[in-house]
HTML snippet that shows the backbone in 3Dmol.js (N, CA, C, O; Angstrom):
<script src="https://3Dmol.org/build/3Dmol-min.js"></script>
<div id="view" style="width:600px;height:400px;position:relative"></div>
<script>
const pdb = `
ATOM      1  N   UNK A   1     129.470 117.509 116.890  1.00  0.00           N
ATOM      2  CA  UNK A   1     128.085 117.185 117.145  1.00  0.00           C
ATOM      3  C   UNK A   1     127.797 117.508 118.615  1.00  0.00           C
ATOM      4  O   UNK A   1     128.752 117.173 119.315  1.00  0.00           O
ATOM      5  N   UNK A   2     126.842 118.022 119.271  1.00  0.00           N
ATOM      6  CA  UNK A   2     126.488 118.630 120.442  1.00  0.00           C
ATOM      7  C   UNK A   2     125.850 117.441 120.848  1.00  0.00           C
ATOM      8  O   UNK A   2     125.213 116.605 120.208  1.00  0.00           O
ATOM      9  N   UNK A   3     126.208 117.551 122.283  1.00  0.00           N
ATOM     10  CA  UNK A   3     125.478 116.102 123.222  1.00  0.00           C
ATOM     11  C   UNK A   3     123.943 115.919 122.916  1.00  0.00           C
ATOM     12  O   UNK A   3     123.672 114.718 122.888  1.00  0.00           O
ATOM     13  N   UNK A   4     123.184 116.481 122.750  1.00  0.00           N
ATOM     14  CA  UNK A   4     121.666 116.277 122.601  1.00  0.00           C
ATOM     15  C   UNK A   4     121.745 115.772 120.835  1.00  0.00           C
ATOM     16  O   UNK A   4     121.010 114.847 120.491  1.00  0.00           O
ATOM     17  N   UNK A   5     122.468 116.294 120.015  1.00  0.00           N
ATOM     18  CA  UNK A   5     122.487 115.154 118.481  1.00  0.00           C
ATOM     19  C   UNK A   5     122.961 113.910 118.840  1.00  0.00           C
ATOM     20  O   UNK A   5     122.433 112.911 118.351  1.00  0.00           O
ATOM     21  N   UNK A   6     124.130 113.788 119.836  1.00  0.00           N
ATOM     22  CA  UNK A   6     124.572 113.003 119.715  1.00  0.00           C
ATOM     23  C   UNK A   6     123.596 111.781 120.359  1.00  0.00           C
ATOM     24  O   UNK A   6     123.485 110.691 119.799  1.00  0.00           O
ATOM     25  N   UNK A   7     122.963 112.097 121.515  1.00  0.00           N
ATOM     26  CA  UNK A   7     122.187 111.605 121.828  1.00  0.00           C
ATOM     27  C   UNK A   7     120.729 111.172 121.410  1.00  0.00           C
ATOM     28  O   UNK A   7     119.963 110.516 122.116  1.00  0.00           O
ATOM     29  N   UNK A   8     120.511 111.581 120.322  1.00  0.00           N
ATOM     30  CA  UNK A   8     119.310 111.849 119.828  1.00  0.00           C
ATOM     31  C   UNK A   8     119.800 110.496 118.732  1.00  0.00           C
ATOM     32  O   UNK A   8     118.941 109.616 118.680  1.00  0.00           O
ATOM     33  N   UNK A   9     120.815 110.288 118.035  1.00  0.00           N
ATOM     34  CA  UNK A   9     121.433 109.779 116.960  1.00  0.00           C
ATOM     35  C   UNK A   9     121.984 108.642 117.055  1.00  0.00           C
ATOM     36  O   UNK A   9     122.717 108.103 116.225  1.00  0.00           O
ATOM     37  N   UNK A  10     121.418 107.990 118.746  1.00  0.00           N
ATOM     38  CA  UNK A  10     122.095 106.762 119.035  1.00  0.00           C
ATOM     39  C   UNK A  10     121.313 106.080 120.224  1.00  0.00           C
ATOM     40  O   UNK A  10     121.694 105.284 121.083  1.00  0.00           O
ATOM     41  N   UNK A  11     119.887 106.762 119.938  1.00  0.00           N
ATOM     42  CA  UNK A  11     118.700 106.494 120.939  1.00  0.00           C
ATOM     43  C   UNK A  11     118.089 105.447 119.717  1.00  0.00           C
ATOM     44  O   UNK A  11     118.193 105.803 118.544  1.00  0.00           O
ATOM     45  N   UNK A  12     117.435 104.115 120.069  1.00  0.00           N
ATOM     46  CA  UNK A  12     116.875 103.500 119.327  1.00  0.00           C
ATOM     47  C   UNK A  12     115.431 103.800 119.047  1.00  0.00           C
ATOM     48  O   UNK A  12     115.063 104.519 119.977  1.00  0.00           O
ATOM     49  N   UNK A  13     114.416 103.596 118.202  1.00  0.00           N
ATOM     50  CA  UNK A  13     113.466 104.231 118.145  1.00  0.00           C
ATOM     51  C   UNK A  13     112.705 102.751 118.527  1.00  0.00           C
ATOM     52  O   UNK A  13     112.774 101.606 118.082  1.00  0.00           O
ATOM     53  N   UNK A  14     111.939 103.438 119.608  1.00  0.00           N
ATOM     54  CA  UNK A  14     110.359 101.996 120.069  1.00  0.00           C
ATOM     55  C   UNK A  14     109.184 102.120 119.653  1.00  0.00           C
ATOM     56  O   UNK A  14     108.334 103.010 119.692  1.00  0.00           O
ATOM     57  N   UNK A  15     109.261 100.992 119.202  1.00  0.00           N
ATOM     58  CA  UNK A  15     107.327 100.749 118.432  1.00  0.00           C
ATOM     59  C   UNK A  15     106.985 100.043 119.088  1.00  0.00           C
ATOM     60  O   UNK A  15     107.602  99.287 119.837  1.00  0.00           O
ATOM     61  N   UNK A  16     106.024 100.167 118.924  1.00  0.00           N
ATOM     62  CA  UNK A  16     104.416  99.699 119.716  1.00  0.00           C
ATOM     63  C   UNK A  16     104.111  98.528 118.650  1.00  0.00           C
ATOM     64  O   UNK A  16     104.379  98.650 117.455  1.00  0.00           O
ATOM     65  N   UNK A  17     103.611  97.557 119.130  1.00  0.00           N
ATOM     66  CA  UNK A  17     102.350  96.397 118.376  1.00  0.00           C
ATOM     67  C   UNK A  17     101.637  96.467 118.988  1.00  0.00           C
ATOM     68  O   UNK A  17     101.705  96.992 120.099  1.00  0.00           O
ATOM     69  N   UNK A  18     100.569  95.901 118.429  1.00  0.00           N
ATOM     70  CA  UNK A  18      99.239  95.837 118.897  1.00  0.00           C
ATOM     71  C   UNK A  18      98.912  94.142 118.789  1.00  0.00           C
ATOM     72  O   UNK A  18      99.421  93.248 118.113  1.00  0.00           O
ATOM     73  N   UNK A  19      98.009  94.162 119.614  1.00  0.00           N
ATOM     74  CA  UNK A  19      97.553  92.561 119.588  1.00  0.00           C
ATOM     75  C   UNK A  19      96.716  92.395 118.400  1.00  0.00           C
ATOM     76  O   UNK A  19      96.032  93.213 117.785  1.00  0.00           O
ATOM     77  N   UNK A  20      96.954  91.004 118.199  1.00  0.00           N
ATOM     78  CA  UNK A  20      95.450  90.773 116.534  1.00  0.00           C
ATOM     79  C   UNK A  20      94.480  91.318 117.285  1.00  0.00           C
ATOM     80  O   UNK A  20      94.427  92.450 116.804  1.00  0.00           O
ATOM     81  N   UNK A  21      93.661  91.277 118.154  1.00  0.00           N
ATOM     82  CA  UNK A  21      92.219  91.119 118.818  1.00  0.00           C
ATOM     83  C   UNK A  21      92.132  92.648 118.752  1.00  0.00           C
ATOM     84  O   UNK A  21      91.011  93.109 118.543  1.00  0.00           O
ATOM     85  N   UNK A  22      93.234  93.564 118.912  1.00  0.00           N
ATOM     86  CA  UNK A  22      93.004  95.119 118.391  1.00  0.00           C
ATOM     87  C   UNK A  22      92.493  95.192 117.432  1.00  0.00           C
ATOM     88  O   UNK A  22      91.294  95.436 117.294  1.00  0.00           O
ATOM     89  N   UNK A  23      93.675  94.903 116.131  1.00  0.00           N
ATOM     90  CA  UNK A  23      93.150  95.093 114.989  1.00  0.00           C
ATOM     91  C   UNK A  23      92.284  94.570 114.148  1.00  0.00           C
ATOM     92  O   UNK A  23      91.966  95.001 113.040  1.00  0.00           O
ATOM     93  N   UNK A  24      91.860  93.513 114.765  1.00  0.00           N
ATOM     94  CA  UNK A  24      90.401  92.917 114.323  1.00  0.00           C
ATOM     95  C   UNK A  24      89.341  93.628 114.512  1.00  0.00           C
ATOM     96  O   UNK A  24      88.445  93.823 113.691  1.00  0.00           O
ATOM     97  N   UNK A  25      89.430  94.126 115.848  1.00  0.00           N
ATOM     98  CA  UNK A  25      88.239  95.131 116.496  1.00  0.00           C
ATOM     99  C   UNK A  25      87.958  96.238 115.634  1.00  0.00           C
ATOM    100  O   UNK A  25      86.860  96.671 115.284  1.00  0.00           O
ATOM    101  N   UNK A  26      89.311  96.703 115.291  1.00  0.00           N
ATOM    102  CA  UNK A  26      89.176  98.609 114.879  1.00  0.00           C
ATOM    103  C   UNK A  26      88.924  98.312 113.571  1.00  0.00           C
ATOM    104  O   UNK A  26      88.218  99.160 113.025  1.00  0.00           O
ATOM    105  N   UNK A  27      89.315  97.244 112.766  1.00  0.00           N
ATOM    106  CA  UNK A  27      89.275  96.796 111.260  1.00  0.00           C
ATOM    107  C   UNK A  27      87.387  96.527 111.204  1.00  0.00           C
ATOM    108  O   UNK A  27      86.574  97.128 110.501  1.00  0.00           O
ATOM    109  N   UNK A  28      87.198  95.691 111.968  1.00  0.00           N
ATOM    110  CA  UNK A  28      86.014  95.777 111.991  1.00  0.00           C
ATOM    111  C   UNK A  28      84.585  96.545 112.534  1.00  0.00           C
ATOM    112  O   UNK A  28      83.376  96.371 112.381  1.00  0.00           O
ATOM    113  N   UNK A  29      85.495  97.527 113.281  1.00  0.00           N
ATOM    114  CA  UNK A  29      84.272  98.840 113.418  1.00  0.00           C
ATOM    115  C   UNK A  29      84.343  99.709 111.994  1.00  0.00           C
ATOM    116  O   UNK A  29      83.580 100.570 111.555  1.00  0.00           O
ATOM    117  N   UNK A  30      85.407  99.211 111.524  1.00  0.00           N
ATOM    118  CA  UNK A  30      85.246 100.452 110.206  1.00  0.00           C
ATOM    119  C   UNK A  30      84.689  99.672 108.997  1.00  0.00           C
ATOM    120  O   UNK A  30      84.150 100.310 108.093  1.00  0.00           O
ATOM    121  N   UNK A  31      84.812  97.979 108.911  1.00  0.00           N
ATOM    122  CA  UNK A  31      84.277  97.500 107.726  1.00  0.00           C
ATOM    123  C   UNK A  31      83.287  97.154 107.943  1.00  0.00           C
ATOM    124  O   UNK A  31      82.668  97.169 106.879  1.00  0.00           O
ATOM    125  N   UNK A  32      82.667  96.810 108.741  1.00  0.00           N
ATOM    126  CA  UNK A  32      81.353  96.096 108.973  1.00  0.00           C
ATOM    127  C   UNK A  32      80.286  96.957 109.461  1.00  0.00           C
ATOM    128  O   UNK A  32      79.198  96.942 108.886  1.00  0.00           O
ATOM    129  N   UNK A  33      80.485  97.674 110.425  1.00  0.00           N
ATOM    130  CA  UNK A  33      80.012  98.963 111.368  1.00  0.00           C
ATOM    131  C   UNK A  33      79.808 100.247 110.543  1.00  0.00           C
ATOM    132  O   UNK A  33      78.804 100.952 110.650  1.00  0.00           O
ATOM    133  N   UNK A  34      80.691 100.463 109.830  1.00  0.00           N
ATOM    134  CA  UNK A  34      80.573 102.066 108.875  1.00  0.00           C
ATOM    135  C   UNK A  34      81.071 102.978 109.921  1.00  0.00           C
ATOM    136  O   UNK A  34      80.515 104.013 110.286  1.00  0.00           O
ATOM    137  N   UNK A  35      82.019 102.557 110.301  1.00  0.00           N
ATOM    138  CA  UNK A  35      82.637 103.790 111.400  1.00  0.00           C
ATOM    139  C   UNK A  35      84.031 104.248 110.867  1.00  0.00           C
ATOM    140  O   UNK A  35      84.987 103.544 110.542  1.00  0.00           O
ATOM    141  N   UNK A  36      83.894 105.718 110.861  1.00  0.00           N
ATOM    142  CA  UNK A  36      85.009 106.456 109.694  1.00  0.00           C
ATOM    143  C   UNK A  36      86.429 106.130 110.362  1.00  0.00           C
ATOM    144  O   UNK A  36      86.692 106.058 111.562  1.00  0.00           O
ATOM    145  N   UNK A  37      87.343 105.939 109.167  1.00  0.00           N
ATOM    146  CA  UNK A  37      88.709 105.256 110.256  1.00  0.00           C
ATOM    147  C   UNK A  37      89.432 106.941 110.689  1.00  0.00           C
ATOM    148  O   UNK A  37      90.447 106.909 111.385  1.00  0.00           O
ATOM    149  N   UNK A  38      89.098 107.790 110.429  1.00  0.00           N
ATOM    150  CA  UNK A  38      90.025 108.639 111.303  1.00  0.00           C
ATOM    151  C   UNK A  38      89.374 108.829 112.655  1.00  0.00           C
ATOM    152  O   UNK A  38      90.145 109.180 113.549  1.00  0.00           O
ATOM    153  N   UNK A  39      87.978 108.648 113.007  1.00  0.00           N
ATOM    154  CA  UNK A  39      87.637 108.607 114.128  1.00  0.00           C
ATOM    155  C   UNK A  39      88.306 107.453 115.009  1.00  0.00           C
ATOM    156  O   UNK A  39      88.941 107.633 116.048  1.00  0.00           O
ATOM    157  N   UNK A  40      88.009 106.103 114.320  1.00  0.00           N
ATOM    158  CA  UNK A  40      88.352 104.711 114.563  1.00  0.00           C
ATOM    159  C   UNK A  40      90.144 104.804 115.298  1.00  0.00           C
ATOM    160  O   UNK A  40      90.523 104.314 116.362  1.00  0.00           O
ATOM    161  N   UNK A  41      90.847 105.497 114.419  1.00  0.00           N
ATOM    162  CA  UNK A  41      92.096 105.423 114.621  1.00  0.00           C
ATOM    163  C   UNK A  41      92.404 106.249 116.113  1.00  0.00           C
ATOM    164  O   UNK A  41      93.001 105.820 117.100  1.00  0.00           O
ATOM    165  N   UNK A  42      91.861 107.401 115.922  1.00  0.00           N
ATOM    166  CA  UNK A  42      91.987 107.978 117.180  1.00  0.00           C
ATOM    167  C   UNK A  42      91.457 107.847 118.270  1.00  0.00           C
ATOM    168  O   UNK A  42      91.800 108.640 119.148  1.00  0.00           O
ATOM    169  N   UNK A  43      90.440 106.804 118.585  1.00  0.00           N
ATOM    170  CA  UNK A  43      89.529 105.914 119.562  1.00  0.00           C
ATOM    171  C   UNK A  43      91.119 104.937 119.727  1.00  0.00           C
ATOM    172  O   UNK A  43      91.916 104.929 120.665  1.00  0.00           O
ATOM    173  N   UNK A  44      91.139 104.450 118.885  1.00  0.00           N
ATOM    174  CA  UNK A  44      92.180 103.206 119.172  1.00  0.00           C
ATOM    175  C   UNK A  44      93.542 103.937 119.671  1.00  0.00           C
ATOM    176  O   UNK A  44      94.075 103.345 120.609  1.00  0.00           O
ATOM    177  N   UNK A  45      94.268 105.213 119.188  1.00  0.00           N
ATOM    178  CA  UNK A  45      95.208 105.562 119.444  1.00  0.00           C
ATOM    179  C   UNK A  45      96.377 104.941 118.602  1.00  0.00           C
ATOM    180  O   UNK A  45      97.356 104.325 119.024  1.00  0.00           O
ATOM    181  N   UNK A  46      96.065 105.227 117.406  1.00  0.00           N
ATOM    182  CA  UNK A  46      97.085 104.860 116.413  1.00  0.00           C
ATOM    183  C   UNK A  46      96.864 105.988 114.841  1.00  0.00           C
ATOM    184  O   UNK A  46      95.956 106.803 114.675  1.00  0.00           O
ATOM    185  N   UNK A  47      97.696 105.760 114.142  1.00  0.00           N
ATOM    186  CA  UNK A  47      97.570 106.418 112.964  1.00  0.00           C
ATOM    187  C   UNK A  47      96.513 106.038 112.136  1.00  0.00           C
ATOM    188  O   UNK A  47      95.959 105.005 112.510  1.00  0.00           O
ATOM    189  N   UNK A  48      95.966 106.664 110.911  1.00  0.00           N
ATOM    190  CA  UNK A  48      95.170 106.047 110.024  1.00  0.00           C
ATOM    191  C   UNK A  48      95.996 105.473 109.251  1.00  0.00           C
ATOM    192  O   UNK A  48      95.717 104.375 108.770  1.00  0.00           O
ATOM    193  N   UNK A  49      96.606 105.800 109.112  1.00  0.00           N
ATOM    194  CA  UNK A  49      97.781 104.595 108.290  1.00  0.00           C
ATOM    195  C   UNK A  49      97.884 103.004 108.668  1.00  0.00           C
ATOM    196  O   UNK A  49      97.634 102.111 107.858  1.00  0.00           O
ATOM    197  N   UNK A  50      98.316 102.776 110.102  1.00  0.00           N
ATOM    198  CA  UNK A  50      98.207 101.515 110.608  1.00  0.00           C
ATOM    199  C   UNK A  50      96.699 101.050 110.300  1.00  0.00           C
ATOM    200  O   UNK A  50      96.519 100.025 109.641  1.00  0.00           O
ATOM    201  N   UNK A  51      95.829 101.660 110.685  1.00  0.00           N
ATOM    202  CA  UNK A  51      93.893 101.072 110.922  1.00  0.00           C
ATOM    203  C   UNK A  51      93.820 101.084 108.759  1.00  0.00           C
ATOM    204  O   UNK A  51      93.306 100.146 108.150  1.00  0.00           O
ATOM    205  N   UNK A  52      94.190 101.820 108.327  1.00  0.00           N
ATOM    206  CA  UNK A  52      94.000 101.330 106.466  1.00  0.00           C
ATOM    207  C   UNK A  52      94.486 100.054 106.306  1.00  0.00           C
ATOM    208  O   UNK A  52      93.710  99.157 105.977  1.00  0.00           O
ATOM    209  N   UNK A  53      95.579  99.852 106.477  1.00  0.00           N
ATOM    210  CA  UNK A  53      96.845  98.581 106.723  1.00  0.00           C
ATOM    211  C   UNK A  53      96.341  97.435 107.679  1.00  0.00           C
ATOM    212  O   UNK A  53      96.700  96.312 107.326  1.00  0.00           O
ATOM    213  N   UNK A  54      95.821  97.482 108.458  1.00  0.00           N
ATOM    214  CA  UNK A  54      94.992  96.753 109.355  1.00  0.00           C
ATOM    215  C   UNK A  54      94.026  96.180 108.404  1.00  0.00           C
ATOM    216  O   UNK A  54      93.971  95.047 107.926  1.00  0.00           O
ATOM    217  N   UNK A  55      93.271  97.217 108.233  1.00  0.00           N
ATOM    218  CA  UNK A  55      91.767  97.210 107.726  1.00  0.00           C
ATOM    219  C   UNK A  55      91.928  95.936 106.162  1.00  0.00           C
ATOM    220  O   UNK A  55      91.280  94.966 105.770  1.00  0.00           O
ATOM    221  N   UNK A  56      93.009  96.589 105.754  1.00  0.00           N
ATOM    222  CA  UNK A  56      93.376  95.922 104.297  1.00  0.00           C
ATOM    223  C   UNK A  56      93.890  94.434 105.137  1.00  0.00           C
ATOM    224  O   UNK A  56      92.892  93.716 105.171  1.00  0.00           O
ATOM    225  N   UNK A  57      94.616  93.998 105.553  1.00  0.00           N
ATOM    226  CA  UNK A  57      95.549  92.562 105.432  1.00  0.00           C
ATOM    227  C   UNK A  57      94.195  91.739 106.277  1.00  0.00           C
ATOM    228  O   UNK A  57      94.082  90.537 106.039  1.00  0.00           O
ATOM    229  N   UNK A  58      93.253  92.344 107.187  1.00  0.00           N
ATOM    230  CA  UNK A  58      92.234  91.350 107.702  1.00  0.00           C
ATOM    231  C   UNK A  58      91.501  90.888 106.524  1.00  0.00           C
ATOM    232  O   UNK A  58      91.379  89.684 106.299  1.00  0.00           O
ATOM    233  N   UNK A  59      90.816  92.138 105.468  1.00  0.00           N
ATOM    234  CA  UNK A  59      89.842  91.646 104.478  1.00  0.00           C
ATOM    235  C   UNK A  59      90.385  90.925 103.581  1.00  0.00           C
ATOM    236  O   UNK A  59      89.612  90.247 102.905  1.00  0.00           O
ATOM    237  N   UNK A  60      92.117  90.823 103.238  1.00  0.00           N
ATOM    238  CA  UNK A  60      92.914  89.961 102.222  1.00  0.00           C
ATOM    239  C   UNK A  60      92.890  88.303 102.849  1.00  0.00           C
ATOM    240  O   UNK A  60      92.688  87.359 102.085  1.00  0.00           O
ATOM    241  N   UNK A  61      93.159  88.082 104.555  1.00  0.00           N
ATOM    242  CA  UNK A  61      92.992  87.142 104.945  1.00  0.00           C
ATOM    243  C   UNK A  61      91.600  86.438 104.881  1.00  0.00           C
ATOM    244  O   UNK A  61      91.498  85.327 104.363  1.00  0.00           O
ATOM    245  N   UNK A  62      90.324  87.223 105.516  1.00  0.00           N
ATOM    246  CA  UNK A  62      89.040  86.780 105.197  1.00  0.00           C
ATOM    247  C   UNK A  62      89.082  86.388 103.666  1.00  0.00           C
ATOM    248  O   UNK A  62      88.782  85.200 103.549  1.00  0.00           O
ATOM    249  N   UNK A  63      89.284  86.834 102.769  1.00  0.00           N
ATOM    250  CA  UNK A  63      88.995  86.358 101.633  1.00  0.00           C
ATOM    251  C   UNK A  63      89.763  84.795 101.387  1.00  0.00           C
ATOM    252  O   UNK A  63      89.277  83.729 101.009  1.00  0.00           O
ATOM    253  N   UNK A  64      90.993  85.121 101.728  1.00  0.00           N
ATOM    254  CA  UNK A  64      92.005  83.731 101.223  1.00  0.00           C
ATOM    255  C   UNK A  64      91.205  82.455 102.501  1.00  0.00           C
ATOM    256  O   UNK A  64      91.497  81.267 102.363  1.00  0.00           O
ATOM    257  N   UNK A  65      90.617  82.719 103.202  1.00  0.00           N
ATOM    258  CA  UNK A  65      89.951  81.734 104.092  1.00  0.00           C
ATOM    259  C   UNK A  65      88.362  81.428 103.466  1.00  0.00           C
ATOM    260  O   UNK A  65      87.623  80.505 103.809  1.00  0.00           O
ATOM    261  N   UNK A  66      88.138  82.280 102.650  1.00  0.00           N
ATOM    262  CA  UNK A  66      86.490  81.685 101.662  1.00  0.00           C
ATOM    263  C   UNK A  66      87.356  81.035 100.551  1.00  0.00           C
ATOM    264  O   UNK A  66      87.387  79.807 100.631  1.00  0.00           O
ATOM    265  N   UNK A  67      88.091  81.600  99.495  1.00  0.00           N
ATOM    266  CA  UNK A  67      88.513  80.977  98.701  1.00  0.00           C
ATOM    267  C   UNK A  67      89.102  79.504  99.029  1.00  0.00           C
ATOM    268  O   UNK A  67      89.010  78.673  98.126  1.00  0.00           O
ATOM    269  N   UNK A  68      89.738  79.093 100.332  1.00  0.00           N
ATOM    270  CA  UNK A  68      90.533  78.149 100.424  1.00  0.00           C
ATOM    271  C   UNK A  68      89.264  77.185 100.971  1.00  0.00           C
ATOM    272  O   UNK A  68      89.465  76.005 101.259  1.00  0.00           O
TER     273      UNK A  68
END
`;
const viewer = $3Dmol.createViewer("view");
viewer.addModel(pdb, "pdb");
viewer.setStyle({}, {cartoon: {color: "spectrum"}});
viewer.zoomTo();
viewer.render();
</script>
């Protein structure tokens, strides 16, 4: 294995979180606002994947907080 695999293969990979107060924000420029999430995502600097996933677990919580 050549020093740069080897190195590459024993580097840990770092993620990022975001604060709730992010994803409340960007969740809610796209549900409430009508603002398209691939714009949304790339304003925020994240994937559309995370801002869908976002977007989804805020409106699952809002709901379980009317129902309850």
């Amino acid at each position: 294995m050549s020093n740069i695999a080897r190195s590459l293969a024993t580097q840990k990979r770092q993620y990022n979180s975001y604060h709730k107060e992010i994803k409340q924000v960007a969740a809610t420029l796209v549900s409430e606002q009508g603002y398209a999430i691939p714009q949304t995502a790339e304003a925020v600097g994240v994937s559309t994947h995370f801002l869908y996933t976002w977007k989804e677990h805020i409106e699952q919580e809002q709901a379980a907080q009317l129902a309850g």
